[in-house]
HTML snippet that shows the backbone in 3Dmol.js (N, CA, C, O; Angstrom):
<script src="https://3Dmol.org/build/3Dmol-min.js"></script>
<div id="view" style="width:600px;height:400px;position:relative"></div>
<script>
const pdb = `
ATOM      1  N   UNK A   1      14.625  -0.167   8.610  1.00  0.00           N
ATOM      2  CA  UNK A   1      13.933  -1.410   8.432  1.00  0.00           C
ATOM      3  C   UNK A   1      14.716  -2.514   9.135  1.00  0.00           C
ATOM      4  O   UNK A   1      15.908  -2.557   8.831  1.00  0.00           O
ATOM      5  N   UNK A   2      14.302  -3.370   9.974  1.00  0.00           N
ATOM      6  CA  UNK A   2      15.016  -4.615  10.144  1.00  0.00           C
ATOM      7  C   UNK A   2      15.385  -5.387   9.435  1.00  0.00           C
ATOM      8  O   UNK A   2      15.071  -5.263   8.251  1.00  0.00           O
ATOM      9  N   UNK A   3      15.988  -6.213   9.743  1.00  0.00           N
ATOM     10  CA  UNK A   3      16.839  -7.371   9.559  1.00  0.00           C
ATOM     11  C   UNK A   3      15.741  -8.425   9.200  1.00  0.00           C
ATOM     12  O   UNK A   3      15.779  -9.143   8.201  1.00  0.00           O
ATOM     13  N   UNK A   4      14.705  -8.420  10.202  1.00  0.00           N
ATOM     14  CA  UNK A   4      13.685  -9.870  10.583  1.00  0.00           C
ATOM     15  C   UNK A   4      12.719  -9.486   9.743  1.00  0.00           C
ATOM     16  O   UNK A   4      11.844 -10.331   9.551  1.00  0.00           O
ATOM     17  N   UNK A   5      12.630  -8.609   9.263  1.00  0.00           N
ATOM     18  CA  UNK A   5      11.257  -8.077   8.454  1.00  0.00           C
ATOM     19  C   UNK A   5      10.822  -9.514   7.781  1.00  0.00           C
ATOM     20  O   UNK A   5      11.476 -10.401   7.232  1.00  0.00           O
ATOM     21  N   UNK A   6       9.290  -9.329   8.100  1.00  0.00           N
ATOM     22  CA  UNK A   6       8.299 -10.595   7.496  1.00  0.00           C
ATOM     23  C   UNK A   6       7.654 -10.022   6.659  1.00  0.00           C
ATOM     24  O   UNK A   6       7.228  -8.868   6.614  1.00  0.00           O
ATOM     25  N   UNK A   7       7.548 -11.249   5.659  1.00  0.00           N
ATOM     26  CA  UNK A   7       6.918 -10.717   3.879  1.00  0.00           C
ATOM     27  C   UNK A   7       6.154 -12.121   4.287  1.00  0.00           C
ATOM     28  O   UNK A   7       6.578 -13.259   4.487  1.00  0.00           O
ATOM     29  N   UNK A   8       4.629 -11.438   4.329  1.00  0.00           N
ATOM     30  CA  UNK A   8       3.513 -12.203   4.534  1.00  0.00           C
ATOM     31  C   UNK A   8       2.319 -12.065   3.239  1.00  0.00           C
ATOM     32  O   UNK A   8       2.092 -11.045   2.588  1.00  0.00           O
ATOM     33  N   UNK A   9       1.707 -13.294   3.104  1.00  0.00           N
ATOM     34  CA  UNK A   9       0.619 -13.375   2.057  1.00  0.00           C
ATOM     35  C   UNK A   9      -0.693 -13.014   2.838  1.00  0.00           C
ATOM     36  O   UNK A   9      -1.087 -13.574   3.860  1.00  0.00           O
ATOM     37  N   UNK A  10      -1.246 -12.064   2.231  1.00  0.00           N
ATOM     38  CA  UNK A  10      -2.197 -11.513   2.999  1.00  0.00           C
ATOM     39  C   UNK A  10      -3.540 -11.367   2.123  1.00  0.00           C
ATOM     40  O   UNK A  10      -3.417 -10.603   1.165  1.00  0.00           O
ATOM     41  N   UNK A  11      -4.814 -11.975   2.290  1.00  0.00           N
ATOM     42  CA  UNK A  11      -5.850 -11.971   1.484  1.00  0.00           C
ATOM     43  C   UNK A  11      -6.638 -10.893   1.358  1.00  0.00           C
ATOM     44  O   UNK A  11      -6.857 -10.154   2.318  1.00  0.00           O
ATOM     45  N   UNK A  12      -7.057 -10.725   0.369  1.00  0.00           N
ATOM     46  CA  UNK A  12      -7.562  -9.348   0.466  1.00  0.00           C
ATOM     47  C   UNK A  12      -8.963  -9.399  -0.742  1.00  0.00           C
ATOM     48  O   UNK A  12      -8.884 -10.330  -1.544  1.00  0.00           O
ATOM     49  N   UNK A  13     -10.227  -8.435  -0.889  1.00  0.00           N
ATOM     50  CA  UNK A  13     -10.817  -8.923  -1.826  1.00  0.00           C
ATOM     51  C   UNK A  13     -10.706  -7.089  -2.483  1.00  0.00           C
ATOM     52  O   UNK A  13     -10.649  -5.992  -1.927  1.00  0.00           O
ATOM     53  N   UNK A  14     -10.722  -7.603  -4.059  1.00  0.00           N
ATOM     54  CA  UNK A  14     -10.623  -5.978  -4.990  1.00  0.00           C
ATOM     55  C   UNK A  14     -11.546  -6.062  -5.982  1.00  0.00           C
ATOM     56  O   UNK A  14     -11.559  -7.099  -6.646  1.00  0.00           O
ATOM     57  N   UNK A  15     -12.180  -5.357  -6.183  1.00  0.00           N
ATOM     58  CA  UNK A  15     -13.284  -5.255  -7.319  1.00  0.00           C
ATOM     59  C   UNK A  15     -14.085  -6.390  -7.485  1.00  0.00           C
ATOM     60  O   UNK A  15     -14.447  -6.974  -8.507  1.00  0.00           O
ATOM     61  N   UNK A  16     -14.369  -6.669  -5.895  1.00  0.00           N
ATOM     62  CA  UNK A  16     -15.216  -8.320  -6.066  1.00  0.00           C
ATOM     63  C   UNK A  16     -15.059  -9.706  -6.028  1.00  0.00           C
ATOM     64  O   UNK A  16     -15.795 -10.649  -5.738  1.00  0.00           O
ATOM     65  N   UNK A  17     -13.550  -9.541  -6.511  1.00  0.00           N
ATOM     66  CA  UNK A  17     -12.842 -11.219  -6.382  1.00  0.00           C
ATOM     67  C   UNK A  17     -11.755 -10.618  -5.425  1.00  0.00           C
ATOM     68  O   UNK A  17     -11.365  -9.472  -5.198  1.00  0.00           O
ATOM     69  N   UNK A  18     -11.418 -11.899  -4.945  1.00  0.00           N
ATOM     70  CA  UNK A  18     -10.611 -12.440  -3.758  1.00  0.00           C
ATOM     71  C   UNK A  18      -9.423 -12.995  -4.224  1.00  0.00           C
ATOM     72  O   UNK A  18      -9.483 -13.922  -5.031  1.00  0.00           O
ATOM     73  N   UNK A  19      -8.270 -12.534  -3.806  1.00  0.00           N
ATOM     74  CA  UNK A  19      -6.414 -12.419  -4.194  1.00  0.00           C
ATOM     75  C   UNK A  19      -6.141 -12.077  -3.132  1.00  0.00           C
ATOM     76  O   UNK A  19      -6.928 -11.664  -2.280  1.00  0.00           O
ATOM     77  N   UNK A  20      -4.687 -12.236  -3.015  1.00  0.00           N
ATOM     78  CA  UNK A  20      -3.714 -12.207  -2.088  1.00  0.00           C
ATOM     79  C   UNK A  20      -2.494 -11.703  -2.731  1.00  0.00           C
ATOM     80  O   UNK A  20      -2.140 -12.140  -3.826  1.00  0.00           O
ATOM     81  N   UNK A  21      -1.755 -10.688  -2.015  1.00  0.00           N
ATOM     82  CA  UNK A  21      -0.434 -10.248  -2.024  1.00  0.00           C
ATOM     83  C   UNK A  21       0.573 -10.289  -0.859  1.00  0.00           C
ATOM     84  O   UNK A  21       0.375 -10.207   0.353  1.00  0.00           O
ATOM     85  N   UNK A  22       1.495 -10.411  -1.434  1.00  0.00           N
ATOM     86  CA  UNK A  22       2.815 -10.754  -0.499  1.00  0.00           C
ATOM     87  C   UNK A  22       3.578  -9.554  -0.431  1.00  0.00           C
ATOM     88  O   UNK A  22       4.437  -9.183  -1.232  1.00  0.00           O
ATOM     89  N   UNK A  23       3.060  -8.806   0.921  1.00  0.00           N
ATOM     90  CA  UNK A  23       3.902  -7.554   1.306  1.00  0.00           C
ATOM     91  C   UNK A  23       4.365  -7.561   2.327  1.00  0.00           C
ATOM     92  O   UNK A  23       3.588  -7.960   3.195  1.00  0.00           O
ATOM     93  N   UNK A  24       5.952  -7.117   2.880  1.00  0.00           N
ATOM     94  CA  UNK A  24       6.244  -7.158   4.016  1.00  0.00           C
ATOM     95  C   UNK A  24       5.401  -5.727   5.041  1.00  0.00           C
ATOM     96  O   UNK A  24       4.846  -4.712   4.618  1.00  0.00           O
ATOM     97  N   UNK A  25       5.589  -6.148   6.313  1.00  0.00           N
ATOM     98  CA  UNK A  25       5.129  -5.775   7.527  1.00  0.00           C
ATOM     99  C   UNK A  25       4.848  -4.283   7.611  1.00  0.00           C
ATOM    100  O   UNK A  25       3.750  -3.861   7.976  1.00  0.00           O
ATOM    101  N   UNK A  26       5.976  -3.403   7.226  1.00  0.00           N
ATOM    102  CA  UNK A  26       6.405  -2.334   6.875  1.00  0.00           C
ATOM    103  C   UNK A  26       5.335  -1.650   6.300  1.00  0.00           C
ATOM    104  O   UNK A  26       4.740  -0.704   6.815  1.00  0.00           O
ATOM    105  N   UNK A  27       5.070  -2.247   5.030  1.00  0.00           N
ATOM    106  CA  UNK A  27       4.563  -1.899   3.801  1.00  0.00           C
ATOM    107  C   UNK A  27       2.910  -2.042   4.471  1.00  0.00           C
ATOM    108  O   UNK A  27       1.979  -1.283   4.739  1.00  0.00           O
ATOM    109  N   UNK A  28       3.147  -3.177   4.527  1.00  0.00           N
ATOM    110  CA  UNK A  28       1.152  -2.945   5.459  1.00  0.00           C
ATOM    111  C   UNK A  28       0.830  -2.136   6.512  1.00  0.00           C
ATOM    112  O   UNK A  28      -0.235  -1.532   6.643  1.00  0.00           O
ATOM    113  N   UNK A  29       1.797  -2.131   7.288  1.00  0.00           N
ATOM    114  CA  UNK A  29       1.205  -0.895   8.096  1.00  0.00           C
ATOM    115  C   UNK A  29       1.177   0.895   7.694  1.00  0.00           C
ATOM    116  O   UNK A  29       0.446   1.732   8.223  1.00  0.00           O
ATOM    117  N   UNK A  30       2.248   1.139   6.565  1.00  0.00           N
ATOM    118  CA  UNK A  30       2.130   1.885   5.773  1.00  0.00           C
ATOM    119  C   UNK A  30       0.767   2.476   5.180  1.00  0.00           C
ATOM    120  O   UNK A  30       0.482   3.637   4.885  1.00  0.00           O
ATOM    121  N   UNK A  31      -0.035   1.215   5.097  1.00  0.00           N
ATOM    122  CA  UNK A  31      -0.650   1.082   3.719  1.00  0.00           C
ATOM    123  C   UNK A  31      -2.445   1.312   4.736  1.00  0.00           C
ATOM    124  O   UNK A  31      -3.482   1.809   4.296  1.00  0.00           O
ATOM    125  N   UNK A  32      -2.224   0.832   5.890  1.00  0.00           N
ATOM    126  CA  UNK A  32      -3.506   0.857   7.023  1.00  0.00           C
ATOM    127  C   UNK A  32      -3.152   2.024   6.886  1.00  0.00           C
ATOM    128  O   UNK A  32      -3.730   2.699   6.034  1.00  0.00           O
ATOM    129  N   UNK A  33      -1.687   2.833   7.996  1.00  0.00           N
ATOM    130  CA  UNK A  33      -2.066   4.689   7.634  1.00  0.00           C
ATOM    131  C   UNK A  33      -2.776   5.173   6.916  1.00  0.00           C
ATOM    132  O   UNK A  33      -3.797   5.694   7.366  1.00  0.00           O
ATOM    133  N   UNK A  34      -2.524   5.186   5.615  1.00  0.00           N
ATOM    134  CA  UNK A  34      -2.899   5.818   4.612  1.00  0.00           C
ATOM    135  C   UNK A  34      -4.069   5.696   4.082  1.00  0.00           C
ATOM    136  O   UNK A  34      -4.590   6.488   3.298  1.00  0.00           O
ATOM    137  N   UNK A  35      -4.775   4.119   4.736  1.00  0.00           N
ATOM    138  CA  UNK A  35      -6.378   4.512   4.410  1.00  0.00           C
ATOM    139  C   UNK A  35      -6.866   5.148   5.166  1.00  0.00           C
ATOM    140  O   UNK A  35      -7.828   5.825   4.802  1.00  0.00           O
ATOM    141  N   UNK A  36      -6.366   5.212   6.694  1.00  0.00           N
ATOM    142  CA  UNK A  36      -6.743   5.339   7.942  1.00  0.00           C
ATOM    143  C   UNK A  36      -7.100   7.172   7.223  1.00  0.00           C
ATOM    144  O   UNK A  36      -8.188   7.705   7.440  1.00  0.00           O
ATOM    145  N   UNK A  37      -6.312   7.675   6.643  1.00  0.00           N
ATOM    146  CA  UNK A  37      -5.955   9.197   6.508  1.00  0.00           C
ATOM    147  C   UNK A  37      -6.623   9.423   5.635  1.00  0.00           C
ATOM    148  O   UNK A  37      -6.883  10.623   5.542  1.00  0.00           O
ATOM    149  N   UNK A  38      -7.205   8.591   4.645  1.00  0.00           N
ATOM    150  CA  UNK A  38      -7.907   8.788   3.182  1.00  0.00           C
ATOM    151  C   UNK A  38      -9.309   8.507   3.612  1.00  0.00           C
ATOM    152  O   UNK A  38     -10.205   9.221   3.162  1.00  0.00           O
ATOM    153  N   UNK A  39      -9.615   7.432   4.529  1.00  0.00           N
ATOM    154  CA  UNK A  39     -10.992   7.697   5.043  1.00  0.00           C
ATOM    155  C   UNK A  39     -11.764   6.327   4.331  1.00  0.00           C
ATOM    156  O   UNK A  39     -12.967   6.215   4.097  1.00  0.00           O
ATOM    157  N   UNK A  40     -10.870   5.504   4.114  1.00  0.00           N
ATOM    158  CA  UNK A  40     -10.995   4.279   2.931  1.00  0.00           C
ATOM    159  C   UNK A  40     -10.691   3.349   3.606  1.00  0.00           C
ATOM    160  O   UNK A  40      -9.915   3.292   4.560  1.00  0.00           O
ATOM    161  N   UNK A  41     -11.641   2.153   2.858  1.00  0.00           N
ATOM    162  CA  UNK A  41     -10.742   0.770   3.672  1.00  0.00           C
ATOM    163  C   UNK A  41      -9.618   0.158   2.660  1.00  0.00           C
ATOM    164  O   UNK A  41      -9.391   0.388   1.472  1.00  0.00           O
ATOM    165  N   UNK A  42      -9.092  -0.590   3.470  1.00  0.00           N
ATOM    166  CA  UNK A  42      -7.504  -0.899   2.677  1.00  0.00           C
ATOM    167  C   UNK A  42      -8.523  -1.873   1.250  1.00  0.00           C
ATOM    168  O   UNK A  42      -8.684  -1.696   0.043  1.00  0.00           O
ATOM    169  N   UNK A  43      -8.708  -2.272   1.647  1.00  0.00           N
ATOM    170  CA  UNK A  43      -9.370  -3.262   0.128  1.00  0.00           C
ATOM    171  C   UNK A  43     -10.080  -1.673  -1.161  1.00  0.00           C
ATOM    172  O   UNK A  43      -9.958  -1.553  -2.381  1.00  0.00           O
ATOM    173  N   UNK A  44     -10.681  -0.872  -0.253  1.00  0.00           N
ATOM    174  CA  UNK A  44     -10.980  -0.367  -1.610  1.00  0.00           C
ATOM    175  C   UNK A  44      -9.808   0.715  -1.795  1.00  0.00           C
ATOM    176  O   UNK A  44     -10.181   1.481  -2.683  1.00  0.00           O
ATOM    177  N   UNK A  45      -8.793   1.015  -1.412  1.00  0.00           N
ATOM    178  CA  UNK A  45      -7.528   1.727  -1.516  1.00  0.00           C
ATOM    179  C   UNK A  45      -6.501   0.861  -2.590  1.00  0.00           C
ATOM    180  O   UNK A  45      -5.877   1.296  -3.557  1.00  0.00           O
ATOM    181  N   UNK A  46      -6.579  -0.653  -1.992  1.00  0.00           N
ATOM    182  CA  UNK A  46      -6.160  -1.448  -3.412  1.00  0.00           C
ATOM    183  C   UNK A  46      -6.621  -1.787  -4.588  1.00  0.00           C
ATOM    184  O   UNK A  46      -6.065  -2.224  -5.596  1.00  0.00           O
ATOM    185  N   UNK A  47      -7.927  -1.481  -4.282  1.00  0.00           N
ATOM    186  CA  UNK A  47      -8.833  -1.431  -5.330  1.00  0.00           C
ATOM    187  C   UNK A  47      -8.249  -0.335  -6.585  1.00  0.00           C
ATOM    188  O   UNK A  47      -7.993  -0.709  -7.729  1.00  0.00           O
ATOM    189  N   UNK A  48      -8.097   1.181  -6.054  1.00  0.00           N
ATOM    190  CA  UNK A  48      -7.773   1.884  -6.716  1.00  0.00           C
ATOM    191  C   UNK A  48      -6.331   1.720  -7.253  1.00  0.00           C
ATOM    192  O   UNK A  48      -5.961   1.941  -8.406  1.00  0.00           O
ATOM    193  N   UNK A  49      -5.507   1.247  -6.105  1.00  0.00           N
ATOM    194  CA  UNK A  49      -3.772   1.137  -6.718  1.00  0.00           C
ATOM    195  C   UNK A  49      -4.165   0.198  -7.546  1.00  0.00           C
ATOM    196  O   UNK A  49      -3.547   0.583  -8.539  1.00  0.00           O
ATOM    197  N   UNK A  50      -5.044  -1.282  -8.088  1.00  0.00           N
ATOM    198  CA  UNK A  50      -5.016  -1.529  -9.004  1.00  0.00           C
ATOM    199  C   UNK A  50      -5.667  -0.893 -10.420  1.00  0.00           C
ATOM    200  O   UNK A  50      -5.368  -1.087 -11.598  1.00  0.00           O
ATOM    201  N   UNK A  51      -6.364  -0.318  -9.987  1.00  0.00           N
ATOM    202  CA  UNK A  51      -7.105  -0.034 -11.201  1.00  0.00           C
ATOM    203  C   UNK A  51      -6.053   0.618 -11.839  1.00  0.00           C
ATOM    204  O   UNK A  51      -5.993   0.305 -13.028  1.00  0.00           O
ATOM    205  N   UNK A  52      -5.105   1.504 -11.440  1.00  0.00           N
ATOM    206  CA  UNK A  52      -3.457   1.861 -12.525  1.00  0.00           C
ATOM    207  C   UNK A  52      -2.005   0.978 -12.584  1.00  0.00           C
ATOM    208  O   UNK A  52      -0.812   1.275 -12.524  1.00  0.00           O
ATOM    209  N   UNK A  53      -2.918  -0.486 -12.762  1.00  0.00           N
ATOM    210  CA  UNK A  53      -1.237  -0.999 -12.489  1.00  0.00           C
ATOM    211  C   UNK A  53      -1.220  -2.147 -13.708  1.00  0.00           C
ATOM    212  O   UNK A  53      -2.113  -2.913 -14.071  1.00  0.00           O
ATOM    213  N   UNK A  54      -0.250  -2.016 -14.053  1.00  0.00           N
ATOM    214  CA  UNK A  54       0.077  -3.127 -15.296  1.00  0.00           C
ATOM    215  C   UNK A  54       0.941  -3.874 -15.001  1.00  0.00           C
ATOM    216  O   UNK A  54       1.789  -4.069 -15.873  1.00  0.00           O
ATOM    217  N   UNK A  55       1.033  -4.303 -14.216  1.00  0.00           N
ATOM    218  CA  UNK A  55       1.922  -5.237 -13.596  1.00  0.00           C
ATOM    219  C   UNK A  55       1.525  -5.911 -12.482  1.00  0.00           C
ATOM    220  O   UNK A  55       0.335  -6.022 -12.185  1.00  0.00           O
ATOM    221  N   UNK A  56       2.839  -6.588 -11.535  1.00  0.00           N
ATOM    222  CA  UNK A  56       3.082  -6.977  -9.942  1.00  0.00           C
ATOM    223  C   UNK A  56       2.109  -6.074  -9.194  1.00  0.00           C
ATOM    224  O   UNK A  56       2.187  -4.860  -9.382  1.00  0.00           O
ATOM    225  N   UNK A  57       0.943  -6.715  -8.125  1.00  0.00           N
ATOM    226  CA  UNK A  57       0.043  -5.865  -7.612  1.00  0.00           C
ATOM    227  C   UNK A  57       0.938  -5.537  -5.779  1.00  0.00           C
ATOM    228  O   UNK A  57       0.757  -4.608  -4.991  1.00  0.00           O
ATOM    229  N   UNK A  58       1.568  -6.358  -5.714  1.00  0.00           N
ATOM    230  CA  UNK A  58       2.509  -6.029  -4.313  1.00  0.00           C
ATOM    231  C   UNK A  58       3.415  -4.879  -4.835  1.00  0.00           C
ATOM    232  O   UNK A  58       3.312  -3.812  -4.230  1.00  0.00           O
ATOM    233  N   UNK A  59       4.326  -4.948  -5.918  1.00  0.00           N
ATOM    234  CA  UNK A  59       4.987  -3.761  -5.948  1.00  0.00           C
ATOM    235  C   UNK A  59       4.875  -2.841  -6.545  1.00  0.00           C
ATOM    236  O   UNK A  59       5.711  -1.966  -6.773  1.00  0.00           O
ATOM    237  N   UNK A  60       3.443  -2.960  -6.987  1.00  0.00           N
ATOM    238  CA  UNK A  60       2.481  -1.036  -7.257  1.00  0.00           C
ATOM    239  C   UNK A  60       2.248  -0.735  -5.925  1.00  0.00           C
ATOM    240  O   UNK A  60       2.445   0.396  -5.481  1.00  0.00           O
ATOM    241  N   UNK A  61       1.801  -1.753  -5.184  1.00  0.00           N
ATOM    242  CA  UNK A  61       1.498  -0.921  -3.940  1.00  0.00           C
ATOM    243  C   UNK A  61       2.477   0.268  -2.662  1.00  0.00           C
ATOM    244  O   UNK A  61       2.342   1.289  -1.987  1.00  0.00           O
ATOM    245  N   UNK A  62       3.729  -1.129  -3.123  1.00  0.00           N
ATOM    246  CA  UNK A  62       4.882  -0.493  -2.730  1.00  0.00           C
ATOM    247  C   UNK A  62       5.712   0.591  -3.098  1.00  0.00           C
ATOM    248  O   UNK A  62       6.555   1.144  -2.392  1.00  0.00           O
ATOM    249  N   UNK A  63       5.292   0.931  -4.669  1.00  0.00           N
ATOM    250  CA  UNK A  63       5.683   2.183  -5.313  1.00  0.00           C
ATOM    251  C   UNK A  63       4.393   3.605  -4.873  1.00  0.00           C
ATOM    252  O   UNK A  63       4.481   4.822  -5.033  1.00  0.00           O
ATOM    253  N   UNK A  64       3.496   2.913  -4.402  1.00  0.00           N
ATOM    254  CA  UNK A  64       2.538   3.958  -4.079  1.00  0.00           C
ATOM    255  C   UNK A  64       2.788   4.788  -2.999  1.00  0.00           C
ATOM    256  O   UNK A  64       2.794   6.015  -2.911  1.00  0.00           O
ATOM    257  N   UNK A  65       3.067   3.600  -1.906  1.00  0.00           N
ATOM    258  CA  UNK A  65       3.504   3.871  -0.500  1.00  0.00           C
ATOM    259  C   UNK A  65       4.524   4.487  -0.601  1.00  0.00           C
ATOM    260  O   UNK A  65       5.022   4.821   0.475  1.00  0.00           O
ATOM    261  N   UNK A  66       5.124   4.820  -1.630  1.00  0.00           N
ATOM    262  CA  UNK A  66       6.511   5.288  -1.449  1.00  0.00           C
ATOM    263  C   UNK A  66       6.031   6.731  -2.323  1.00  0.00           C
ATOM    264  O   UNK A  66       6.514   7.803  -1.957  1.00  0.00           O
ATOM    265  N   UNK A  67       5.319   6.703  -3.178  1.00  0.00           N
ATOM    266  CA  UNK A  67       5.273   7.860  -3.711  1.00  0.00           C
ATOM    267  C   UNK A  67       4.228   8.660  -2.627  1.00  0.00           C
ATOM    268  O   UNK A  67       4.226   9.871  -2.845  1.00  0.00           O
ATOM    269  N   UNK A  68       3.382   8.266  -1.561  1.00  0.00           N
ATOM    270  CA  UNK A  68       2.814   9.103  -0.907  1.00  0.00           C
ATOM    271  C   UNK A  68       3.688   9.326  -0.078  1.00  0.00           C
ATOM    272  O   UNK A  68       3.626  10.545   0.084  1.00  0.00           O
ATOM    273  N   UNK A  69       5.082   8.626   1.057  1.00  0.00           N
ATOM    274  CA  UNK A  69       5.616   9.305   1.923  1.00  0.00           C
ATOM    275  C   UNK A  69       6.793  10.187   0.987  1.00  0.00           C
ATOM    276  O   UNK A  69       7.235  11.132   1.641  1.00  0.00           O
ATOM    277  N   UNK A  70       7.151  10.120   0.153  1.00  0.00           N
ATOM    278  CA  UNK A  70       7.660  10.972  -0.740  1.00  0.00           C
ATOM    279  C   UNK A  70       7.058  12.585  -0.734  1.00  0.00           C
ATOM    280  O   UNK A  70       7.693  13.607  -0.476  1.00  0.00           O
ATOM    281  N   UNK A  71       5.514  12.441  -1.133  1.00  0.00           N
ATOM    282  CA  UNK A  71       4.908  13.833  -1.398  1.00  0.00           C
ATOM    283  C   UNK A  71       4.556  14.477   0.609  1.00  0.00           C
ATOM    284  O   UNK A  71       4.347  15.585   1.103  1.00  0.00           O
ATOM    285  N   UNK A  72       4.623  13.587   0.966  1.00  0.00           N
ATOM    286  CA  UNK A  72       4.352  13.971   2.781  1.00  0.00           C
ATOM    287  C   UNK A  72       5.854  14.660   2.967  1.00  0.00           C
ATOM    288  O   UNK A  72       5.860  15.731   3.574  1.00  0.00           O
ATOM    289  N   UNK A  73       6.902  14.233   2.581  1.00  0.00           N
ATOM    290  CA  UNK A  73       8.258  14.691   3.101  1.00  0.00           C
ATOM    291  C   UNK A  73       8.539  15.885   2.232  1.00  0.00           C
ATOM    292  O   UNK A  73       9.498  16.621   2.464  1.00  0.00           O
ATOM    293  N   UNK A  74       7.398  16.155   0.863  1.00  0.00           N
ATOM    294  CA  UNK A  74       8.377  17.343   0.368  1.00  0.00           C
ATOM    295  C   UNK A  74       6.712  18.574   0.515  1.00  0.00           C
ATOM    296  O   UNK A  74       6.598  19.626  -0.114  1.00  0.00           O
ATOM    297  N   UNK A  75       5.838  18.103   1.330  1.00  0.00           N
ATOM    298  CA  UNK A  75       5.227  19.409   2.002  1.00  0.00           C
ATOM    299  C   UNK A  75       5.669  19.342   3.572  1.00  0.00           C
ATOM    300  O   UNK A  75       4.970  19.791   4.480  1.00  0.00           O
ATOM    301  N   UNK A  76       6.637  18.862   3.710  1.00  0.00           N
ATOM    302  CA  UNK A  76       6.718  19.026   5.382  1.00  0.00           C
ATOM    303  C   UNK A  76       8.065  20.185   4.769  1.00  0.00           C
ATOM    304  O   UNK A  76       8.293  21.300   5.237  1.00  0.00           O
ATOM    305  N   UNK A  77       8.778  19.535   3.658  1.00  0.00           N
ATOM    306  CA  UNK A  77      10.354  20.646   3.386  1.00  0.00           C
ATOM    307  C   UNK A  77       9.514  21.792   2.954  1.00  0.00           C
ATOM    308  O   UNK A  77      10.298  22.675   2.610  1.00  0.00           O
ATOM    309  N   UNK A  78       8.347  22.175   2.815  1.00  0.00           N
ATOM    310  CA  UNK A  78       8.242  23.394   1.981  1.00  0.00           C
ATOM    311  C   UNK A  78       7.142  24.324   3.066  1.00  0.00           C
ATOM    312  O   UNK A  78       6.551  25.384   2.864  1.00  0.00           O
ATOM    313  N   UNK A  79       7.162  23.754   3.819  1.00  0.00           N
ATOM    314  CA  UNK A  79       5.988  24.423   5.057  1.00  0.00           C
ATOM    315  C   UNK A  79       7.058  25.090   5.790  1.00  0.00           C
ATOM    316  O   UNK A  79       6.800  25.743   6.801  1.00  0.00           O
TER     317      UNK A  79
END
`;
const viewer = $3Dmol.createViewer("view");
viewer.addModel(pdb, "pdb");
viewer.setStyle({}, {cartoon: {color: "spectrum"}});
viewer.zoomTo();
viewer.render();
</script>
């Protein structure tokens, strides 16, 4: 990760209403992959990371992103 990394507020609409989260650069392009791969658009992909989050909606997302390259790195160790 860099040094310069930008943590940007980025609007987004989820279950109908319109919010914004503050995720760095990293994390969003992360987060485009993974709809890109799921076949989803990023709004209804956050849609779902919220629908399980009881908390901070930036750092469910960021625990998500991390728990999917997590499960990607332990079927790449087991292939």
């Amino acid at each position: 990760m860099s040094e310069y990394t930008q943590i940007k507020k980025r609007s987004i609409c989820i279950s109908g209403h319109a919010t914004s989260i503050t995720i760095e650069d990293e994390f969003w392009i992360e987060l485009k992959k993974i709809s890109k791969e799921e076949r989803v658009s990023i709004n209804i992909l956050i849609s779902e990371i919220d629908k399980n989050n009881s908390g901070n909606l930036s750092s469910a997302i960021r625990l998500y992103i991390l728990d999917n390259l997590k499960q990607k790195l332990t079927q790449q160790v087991l292939q």
